[in-house]
N, C-alpha and C positions, 0 to 999 in steps of 0.2 A: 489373528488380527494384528496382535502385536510386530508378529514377523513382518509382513506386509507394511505394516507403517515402518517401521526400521527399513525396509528397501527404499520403499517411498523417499522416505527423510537421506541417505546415502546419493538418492539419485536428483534429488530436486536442491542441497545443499550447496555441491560445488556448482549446478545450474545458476542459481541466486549468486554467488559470489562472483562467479566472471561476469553476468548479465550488470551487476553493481559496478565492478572495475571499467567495464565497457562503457557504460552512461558515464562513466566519472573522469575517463577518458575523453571522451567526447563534447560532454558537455559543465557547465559551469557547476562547479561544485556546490553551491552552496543553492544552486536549486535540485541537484540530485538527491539533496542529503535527506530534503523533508521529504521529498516525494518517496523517498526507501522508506522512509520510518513508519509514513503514513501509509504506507500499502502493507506493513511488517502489523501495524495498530489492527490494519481492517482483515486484514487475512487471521489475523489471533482472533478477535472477537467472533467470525466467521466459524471459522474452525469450531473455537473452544462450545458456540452454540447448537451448531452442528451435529460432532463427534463426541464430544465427551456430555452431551445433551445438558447442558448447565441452564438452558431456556425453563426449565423445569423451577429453577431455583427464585425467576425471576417473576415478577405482577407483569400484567399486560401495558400498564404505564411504565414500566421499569424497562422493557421490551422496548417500547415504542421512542422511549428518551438512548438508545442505544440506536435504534434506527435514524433518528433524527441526527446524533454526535457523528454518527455516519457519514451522514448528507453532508455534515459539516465540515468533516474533512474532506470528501470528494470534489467538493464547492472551489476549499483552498487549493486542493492540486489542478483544478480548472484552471485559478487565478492564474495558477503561477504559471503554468504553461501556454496560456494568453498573453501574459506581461511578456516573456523568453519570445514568443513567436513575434509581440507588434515591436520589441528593441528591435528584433531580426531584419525585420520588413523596415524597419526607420534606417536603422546604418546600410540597409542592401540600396533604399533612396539618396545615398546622401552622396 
């Protein structure tokens, strides 16, 4: 199993680092940055719940306030990429 995640992690590393230069290329840095971080936060907490089965560790409210801090950041990458699309749509009007 180990092996296996080391190929994984080899093949999905340099994926992630040009997929990040490409959006930072393209688009305004300073909404790339949260949006990496916060898909880095939700894909760990994913993972670590998952694969290393840490849900064990936690209460059903503990679980559930993990789910919700979720929500919360999904919400904010919503924002941002609503705020990014109607600037877009105002300067394409103008």
């Amino acid at each position: 199993m180990v092996s296996s995640l080391l190929v994984l992690a080899c093949i999905c590393a340099p994926a992630q680092l040009i997929s990040a230069n490409l959006a930072m290329k393209n688009y305004n840095h300073l909404e790339v940055a949260p949006i990496y971080q916060s898909s880095m936060l939700l894909f760990s907490l994913l993972l670590a719940l998952l694969i290393l089965d840490e849900s064990r560790f936690y209460s059903w409210m503990q679980l559930f306030g993990l789910v919700g801090a979720a929500c919360i950041v999904l919400v904010g990458i919503f924002v941002l990429v609503l705020k990014t699309n109607m600037l877009a749509i105002k300067e394409a009007g103008e």
